[in-house]
mmCIF entry with sequence, helices, sheets and N, C-alpha, C, O atoms, coordinates in Angstrom:
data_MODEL
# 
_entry.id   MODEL 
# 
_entity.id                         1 
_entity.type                       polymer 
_entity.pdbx_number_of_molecules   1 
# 
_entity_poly.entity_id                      1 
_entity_poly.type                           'polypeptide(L)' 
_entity_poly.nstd_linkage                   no 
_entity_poly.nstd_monomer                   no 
_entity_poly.pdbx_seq_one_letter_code       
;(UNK)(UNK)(UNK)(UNK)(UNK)(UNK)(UNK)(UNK)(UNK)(UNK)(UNK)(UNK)(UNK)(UNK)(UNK)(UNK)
(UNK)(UNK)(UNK)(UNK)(UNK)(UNK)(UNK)(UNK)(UNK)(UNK)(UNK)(UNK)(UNK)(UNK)(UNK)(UNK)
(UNK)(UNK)(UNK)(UNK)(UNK)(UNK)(UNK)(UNK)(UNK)(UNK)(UNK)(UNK)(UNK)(UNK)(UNK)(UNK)
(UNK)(UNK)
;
_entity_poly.pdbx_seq_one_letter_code_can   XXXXXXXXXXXXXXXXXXXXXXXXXXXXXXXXXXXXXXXXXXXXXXXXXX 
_entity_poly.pdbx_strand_id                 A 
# 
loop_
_entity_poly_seq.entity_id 
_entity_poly_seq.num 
_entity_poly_seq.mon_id 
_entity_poly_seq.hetero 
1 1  UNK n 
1 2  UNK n 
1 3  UNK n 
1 4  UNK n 
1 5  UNK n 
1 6  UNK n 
1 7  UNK n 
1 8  UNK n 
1 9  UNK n 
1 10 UNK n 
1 11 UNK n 
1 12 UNK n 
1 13 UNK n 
1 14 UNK n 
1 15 UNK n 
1 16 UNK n 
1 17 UNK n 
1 18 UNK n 
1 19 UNK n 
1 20 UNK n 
1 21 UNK n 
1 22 UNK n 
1 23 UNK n 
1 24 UNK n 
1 25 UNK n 
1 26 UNK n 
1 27 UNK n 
1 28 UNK n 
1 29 UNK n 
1 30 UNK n 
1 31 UNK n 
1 32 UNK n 
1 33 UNK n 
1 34 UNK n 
1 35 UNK n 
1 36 UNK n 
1 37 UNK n 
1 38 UNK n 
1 39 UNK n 
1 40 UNK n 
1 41 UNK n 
1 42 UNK n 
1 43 UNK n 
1 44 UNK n 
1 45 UNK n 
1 46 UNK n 
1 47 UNK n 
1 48 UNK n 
1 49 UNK n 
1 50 UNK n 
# 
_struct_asym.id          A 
_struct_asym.entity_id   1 
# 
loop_
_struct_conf.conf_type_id 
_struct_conf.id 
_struct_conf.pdbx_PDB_helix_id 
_struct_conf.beg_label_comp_id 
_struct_conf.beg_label_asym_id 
_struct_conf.beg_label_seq_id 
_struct_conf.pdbx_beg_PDB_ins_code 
_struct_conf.end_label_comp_id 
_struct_conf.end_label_asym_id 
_struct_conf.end_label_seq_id 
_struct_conf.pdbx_end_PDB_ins_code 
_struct_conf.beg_auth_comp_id 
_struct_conf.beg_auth_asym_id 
_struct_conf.beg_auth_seq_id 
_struct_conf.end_auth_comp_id 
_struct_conf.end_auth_asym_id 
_struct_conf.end_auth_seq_id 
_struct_conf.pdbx_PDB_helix_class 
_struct_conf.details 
_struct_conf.pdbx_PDB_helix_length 
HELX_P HELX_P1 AA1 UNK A 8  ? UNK A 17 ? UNK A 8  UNK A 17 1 ? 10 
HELX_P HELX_P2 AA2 UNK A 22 ? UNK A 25 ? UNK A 22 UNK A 25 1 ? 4  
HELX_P HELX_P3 AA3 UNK A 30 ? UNK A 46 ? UNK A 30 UNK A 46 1 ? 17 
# 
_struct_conf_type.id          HELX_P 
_struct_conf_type.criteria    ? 
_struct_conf_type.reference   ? 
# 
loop_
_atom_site.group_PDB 
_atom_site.id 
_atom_site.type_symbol 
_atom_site.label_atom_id 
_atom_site.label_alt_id 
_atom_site.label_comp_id 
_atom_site.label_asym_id 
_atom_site.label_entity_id 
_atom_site.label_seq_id 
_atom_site.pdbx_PDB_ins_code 
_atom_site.Cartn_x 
_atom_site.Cartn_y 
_atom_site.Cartn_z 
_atom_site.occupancy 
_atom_site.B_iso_or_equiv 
_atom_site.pdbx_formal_charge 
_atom_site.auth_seq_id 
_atom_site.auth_comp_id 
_atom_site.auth_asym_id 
_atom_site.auth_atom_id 
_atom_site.pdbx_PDB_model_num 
ATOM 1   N N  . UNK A 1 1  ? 31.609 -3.047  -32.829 1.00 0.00 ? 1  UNK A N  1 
ATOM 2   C CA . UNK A 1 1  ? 31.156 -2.932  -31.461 1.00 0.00 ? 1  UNK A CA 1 
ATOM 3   C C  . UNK A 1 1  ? 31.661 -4.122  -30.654 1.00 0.00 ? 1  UNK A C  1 
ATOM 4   O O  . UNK A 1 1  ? 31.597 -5.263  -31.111 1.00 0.00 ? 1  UNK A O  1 
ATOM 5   N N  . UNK A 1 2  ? 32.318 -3.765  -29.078 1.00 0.00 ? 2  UNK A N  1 
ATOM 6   C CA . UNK A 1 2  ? 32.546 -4.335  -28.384 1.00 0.00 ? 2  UNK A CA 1 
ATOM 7   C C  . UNK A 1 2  ? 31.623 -5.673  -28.099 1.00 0.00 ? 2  UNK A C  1 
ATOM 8   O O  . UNK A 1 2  ? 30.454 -5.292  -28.023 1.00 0.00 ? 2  UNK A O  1 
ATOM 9   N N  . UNK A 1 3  ? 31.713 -7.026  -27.922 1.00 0.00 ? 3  UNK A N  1 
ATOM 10  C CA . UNK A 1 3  ? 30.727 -7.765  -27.111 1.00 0.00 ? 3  UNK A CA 1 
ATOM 11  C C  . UNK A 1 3  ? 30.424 -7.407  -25.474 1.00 0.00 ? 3  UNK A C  1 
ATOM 12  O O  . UNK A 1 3  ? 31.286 -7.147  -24.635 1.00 0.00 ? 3  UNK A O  1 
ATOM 13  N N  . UNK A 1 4  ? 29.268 -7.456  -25.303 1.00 0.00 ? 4  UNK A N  1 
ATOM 14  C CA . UNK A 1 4  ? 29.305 -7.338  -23.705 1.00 0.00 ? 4  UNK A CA 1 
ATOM 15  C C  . UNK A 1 4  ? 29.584 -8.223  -22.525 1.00 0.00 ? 4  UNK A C  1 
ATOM 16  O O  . UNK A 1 4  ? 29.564 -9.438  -22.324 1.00 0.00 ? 4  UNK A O  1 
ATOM 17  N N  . UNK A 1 5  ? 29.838 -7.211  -21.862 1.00 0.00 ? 5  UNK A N  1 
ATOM 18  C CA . UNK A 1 5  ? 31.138 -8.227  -20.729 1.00 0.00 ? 5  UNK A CA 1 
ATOM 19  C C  . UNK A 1 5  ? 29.980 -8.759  -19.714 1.00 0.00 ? 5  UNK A C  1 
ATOM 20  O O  . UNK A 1 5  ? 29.662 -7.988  -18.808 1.00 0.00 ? 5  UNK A O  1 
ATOM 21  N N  . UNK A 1 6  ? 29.294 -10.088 -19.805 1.00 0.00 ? 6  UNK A N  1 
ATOM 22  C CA . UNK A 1 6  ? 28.538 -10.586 -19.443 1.00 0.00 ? 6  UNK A CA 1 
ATOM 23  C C  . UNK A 1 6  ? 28.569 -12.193 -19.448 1.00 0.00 ? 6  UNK A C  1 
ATOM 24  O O  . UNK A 1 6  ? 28.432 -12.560 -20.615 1.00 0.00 ? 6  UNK A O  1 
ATOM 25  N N  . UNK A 1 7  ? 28.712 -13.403 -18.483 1.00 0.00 ? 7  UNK A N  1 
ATOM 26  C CA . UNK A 1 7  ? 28.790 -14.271 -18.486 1.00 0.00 ? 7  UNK A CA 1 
ATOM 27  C C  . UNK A 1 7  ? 27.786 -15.099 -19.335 1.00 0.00 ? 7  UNK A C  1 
ATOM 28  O O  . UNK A 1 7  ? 26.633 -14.842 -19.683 1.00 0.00 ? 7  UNK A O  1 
ATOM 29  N N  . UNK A 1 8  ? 28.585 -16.174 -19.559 1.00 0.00 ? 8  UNK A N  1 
ATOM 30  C CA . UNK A 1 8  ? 27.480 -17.076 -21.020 1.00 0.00 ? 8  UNK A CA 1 
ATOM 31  C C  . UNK A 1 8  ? 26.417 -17.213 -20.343 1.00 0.00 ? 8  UNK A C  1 
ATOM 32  O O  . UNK A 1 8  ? 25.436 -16.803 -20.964 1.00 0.00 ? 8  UNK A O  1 
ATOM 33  N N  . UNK A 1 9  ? 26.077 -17.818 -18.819 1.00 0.00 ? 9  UNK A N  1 
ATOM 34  C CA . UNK A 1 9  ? 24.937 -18.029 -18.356 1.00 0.00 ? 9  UNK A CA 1 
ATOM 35  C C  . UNK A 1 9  ? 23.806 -16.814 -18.133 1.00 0.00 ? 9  UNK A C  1 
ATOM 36  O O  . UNK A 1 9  ? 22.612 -16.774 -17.835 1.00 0.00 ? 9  UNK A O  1 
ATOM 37  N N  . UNK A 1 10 ? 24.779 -15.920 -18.425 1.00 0.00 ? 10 UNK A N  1 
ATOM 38  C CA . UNK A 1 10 ? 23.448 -14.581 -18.107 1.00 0.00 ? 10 UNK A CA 1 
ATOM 39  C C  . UNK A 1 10 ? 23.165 -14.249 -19.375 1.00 0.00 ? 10 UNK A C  1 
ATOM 40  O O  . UNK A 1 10 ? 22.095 -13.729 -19.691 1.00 0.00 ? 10 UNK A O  1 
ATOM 41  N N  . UNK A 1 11 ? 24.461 -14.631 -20.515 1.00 0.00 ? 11 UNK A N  1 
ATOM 42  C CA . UNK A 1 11 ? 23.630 -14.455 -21.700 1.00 0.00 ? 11 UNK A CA 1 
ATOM 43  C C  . UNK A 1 11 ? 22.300 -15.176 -22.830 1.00 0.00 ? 11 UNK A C  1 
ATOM 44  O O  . UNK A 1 11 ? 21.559 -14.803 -23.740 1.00 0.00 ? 11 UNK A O  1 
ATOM 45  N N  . UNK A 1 12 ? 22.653 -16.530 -21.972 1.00 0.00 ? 12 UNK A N  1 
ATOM 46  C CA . UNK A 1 12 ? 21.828 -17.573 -22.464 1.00 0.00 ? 12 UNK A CA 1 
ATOM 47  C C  . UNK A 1 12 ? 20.432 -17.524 -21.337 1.00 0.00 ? 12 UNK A C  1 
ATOM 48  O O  . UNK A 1 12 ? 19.432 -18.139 -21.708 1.00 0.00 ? 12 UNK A O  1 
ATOM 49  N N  . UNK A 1 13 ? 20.379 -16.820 -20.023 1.00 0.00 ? 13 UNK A N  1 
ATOM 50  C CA . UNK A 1 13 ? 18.708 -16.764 -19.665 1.00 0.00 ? 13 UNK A CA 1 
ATOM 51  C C  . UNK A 1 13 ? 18.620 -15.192 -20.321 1.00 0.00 ? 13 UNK A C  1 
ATOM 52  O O  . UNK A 1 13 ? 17.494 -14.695 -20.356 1.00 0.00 ? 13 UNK A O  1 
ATOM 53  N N  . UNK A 1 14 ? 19.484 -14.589 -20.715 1.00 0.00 ? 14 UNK A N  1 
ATOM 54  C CA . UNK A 1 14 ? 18.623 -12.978 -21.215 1.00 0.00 ? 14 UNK A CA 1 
ATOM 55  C C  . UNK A 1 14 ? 18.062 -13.463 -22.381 1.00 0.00 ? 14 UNK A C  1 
ATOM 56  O O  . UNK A 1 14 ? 16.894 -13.130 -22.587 1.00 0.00 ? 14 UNK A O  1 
ATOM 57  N N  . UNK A 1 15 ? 18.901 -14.543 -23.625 1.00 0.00 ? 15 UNK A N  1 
ATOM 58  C CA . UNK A 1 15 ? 18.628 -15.040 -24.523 1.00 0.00 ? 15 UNK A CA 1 
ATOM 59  C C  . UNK A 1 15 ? 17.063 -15.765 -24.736 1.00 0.00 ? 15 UNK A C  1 
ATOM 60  O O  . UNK A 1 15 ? 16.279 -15.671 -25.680 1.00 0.00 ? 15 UNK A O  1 
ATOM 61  N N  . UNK A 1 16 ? 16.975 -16.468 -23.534 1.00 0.00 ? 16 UNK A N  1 
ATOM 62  C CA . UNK A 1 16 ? 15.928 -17.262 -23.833 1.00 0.00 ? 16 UNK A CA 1 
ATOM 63  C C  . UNK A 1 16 ? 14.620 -16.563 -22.774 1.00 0.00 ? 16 UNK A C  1 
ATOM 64  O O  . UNK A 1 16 ? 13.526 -17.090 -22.571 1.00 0.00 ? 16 UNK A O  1 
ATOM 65  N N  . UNK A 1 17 ? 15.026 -15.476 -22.301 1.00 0.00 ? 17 UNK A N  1 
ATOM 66  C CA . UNK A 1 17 ? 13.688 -14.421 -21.531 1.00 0.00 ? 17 UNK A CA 1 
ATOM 67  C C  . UNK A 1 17 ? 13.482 -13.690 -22.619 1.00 0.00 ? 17 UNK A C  1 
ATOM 68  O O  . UNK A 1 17 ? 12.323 -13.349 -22.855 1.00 0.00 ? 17 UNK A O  1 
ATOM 69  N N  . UNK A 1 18 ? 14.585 -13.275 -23.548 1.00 0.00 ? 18 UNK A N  1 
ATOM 70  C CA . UNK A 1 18 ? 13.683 -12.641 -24.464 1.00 0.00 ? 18 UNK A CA 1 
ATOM 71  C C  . UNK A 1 18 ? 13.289 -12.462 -26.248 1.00 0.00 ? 18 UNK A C  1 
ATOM 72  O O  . UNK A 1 18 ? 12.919 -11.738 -27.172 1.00 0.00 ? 18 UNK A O  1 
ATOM 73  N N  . UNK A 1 19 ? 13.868 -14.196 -25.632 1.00 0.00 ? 19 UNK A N  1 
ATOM 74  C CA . UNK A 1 19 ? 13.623 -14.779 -27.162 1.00 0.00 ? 19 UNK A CA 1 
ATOM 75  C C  . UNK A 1 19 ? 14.389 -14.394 -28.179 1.00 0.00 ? 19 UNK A C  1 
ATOM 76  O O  . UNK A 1 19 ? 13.749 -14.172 -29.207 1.00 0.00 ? 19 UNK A O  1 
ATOM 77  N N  . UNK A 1 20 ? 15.393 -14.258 -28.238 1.00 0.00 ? 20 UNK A N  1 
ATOM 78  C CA . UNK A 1 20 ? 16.455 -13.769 -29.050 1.00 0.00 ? 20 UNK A CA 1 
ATOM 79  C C  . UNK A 1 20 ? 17.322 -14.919 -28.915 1.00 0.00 ? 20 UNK A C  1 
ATOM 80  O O  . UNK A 1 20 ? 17.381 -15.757 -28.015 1.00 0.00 ? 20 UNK A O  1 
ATOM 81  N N  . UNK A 1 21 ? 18.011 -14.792 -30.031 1.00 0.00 ? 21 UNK A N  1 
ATOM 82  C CA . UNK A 1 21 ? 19.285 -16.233 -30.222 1.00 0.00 ? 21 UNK A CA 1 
ATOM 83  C C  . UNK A 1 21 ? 20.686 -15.377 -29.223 1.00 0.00 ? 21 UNK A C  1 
ATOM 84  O O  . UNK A 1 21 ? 20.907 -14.174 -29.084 1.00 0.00 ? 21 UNK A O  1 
ATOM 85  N N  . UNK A 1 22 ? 21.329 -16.434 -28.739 1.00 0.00 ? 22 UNK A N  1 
ATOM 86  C CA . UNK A 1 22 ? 22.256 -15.831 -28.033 1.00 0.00 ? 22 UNK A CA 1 
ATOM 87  C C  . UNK A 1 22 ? 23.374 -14.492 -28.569 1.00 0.00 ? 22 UNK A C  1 
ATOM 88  O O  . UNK A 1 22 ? 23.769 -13.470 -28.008 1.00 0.00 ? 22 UNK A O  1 
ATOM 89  N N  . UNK A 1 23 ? 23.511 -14.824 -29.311 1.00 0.00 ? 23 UNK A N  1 
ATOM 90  C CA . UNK A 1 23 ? 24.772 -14.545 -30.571 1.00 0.00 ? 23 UNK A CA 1 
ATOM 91  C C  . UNK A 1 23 ? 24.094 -12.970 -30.274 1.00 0.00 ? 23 UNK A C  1 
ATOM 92  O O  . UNK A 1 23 ? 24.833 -12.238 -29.616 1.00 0.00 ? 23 UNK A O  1 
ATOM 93  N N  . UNK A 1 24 ? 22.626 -12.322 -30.738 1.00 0.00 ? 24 UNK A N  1 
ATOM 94  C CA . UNK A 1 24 ? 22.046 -11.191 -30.773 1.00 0.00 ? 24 UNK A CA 1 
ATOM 95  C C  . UNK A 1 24 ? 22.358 -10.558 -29.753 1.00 0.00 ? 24 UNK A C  1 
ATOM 96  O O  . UNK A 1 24 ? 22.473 -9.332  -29.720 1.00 0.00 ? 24 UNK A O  1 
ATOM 97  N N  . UNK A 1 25 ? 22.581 -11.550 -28.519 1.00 0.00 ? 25 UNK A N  1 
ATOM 98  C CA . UNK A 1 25 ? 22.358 -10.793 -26.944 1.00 0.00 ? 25 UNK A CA 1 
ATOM 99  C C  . UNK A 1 25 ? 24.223 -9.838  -27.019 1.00 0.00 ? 25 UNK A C  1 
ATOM 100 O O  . UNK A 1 25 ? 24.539 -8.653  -26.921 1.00 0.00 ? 25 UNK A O  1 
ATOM 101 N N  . UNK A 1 26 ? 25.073 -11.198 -27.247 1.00 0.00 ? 26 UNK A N  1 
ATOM 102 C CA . UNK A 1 26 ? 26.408 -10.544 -27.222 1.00 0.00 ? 26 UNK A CA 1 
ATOM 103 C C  . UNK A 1 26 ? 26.783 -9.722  -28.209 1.00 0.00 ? 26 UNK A C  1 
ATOM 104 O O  . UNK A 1 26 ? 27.968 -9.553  -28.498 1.00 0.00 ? 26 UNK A O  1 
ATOM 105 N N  . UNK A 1 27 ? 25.697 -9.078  -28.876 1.00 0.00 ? 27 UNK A N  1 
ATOM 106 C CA . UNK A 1 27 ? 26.330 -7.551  -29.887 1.00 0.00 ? 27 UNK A CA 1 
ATOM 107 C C  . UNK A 1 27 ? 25.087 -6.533  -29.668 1.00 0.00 ? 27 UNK A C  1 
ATOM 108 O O  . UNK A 1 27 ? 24.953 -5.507  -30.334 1.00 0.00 ? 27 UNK A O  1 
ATOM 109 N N  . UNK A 1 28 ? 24.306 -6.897  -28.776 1.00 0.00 ? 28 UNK A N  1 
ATOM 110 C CA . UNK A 1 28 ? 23.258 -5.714  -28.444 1.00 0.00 ? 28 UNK A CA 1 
ATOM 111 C C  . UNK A 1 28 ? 23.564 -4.563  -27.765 1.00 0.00 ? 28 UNK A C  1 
ATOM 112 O O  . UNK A 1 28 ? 23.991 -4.563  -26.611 1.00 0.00 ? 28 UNK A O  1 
ATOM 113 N N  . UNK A 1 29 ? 23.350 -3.501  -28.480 1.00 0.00 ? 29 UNK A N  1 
ATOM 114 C CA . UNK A 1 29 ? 24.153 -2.386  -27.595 1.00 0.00 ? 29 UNK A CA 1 
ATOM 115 C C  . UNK A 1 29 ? 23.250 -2.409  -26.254 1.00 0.00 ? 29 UNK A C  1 
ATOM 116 O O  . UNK A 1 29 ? 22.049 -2.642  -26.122 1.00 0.00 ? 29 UNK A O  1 
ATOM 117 N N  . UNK A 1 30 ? 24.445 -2.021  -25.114 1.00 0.00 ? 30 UNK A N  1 
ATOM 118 C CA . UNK A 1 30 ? 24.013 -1.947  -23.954 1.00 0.00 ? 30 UNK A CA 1 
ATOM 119 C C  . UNK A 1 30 ? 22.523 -0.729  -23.346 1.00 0.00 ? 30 UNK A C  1 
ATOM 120 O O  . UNK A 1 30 ? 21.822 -0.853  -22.342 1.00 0.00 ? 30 UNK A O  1 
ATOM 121 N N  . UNK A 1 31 ? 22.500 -0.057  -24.010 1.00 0.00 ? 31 UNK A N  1 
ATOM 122 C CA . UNK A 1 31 ? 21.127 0.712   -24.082 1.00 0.00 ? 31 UNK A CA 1 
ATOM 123 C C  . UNK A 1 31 ? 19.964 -0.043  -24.428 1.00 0.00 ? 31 UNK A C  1 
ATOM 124 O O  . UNK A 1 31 ? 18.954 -0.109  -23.727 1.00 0.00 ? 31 UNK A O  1 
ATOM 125 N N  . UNK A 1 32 ? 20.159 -0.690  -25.683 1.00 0.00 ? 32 UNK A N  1 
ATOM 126 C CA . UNK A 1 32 ? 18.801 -1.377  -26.222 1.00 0.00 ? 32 UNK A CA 1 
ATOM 127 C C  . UNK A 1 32 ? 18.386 -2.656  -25.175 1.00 0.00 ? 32 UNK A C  1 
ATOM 128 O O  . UNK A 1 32 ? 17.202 -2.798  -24.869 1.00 0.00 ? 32 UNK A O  1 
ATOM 129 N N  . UNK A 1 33 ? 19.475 -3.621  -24.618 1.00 0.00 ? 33 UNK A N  1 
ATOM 130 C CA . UNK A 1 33 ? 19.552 -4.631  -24.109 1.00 0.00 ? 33 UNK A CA 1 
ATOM 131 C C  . UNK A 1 33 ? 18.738 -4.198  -22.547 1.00 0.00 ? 33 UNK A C  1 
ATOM 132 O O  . UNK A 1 33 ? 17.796 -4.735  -21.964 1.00 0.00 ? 33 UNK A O  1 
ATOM 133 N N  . UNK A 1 34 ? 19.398 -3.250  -22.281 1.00 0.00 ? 34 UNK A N  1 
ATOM 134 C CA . UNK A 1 34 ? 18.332 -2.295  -20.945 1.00 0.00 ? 34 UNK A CA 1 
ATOM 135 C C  . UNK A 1 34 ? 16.681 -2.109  -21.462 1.00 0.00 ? 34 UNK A C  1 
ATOM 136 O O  . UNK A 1 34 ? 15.686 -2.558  -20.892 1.00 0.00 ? 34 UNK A O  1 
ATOM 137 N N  . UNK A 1 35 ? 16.721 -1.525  -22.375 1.00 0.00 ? 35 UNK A N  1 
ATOM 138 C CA . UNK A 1 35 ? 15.130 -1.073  -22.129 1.00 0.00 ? 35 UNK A CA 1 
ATOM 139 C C  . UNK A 1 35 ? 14.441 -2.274  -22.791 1.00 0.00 ? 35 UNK A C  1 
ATOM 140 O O  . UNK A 1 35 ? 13.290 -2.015  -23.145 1.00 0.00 ? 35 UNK A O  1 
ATOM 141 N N  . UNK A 1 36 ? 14.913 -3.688  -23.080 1.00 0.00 ? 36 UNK A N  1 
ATOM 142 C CA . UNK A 1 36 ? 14.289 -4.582  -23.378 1.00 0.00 ? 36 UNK A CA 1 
ATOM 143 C C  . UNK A 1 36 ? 14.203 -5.088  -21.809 1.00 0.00 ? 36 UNK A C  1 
ATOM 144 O O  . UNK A 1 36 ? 13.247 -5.212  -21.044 1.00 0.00 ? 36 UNK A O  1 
ATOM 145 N N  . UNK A 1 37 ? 14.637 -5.161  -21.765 1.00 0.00 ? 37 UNK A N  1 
ATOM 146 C CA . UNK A 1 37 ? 14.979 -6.268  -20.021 1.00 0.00 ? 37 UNK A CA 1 
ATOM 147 C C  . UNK A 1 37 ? 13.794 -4.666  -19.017 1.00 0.00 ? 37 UNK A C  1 
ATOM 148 O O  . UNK A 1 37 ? 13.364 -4.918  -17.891 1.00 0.00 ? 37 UNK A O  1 
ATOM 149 N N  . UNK A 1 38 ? 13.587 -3.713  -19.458 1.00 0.00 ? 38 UNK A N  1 
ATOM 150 C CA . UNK A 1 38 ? 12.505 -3.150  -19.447 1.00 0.00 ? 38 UNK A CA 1 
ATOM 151 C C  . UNK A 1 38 ? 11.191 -3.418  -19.225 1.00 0.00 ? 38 UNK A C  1 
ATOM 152 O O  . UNK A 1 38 ? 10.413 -3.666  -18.304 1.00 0.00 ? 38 UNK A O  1 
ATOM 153 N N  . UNK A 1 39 ? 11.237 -3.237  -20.742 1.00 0.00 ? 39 UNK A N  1 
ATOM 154 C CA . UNK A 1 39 ? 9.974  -3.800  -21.591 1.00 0.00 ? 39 UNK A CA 1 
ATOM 155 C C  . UNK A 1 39 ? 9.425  -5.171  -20.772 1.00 0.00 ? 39 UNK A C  1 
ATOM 156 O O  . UNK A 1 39 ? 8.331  -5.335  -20.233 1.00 0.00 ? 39 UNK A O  1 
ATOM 157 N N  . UNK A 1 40 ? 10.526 -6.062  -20.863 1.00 0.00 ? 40 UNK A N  1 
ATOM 158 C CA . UNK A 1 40 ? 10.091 -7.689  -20.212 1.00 0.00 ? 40 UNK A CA 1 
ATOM 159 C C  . UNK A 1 40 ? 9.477  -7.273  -18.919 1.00 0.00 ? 40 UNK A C  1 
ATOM 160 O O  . UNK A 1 40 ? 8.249  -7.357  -18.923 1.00 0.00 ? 40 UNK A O  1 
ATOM 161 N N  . UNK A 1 41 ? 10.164 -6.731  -17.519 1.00 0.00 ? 41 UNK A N  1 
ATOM 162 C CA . UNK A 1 41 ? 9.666  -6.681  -16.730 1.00 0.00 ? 41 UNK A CA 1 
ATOM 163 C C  . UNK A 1 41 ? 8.144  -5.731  -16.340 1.00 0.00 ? 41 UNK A C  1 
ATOM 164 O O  . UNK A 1 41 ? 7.440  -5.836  -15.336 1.00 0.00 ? 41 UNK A O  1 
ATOM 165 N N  . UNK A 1 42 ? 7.946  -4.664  -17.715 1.00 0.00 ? 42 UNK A N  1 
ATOM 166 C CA . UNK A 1 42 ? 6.776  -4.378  -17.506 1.00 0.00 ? 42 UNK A CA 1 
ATOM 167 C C  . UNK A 1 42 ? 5.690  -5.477  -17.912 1.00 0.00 ? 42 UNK A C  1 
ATOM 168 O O  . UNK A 1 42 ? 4.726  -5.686  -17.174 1.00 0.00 ? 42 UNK A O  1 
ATOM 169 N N  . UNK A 1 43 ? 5.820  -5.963  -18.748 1.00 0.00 ? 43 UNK A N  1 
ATOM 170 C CA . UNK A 1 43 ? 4.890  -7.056  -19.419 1.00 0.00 ? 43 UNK A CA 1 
ATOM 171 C C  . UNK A 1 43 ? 4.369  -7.935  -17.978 1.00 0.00 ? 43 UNK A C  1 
ATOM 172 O O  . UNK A 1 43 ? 3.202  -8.039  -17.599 1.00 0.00 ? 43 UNK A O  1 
ATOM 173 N N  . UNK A 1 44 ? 6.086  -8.752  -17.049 1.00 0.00 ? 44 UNK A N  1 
ATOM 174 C CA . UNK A 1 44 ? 5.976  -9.705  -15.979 1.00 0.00 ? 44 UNK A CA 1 
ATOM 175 C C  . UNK A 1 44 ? 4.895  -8.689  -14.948 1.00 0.00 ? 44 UNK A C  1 
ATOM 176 O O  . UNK A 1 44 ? 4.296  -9.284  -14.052 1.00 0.00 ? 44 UNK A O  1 
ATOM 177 N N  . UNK A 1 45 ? 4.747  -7.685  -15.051 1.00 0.00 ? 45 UNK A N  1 
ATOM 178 C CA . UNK A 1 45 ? 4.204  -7.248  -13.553 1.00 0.00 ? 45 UNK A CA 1 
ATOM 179 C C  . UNK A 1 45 ? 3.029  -6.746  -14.518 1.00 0.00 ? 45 UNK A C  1 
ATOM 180 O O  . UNK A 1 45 ? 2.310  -6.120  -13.739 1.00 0.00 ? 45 UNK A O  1 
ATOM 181 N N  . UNK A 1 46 ? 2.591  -6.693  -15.458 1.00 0.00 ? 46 UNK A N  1 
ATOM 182 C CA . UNK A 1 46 ? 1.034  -6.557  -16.136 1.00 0.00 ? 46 UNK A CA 1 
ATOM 183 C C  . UNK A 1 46 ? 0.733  -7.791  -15.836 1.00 0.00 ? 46 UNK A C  1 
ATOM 184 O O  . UNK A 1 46 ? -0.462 -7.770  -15.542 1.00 0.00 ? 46 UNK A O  1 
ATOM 185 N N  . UNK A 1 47 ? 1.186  -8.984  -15.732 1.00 0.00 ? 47 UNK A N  1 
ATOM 186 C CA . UNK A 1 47 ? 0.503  -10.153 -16.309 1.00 0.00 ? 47 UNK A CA 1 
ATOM 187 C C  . UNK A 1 47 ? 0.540  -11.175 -14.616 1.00 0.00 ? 47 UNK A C  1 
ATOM 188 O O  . UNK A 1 47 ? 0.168  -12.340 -14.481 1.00 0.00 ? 47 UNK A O  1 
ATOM 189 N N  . UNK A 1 48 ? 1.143  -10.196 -13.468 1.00 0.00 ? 48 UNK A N  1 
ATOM 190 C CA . UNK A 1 48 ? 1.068  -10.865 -12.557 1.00 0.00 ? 48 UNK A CA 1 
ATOM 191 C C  . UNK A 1 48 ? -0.448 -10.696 -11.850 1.00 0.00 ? 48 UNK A C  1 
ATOM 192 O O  . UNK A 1 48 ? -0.992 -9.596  -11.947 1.00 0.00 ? 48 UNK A O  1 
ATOM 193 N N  . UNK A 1 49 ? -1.100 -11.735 -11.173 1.00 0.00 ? 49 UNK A N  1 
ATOM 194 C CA . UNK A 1 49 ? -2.050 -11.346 -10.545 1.00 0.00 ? 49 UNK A CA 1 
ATOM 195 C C  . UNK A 1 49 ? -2.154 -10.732 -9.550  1.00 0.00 ? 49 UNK A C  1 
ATOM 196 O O  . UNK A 1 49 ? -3.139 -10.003 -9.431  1.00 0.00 ? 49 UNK A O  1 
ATOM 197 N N  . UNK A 1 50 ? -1.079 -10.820 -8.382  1.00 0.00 ? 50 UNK A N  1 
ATOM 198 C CA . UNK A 1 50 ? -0.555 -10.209 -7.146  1.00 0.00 ? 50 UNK A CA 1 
ATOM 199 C C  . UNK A 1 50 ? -1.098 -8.756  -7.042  1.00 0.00 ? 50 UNK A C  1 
ATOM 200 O O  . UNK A 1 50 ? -0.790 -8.048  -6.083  1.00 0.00 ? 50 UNK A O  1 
# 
């Protein structure tokens, strides 16, 4: 599998938003890497008080 065509800096805050080592982020298939970055933002808007 291809790495994804994504700059180191976006791979190192996806890395560390979702706790994964970088290396994981650049072989995550692009489906899974979506519905995590998902997942995260449902969690951010459960846990906002707003």
């Amino acid at each position: 599998m291809q790495p994804l065509k994504i700059s180191l800096e976006t791979a190192q805050k996806l890395a560390k938003a979702l706790g994964v080592p970088i290396e994981q982020i650049m072989h995550m298939p692009p489906h899974i890497l979506v519905n995590k970055l998902l997942e995260l933002e449902k969690k951010e808007k459960e846990n906002d008080p707003s």
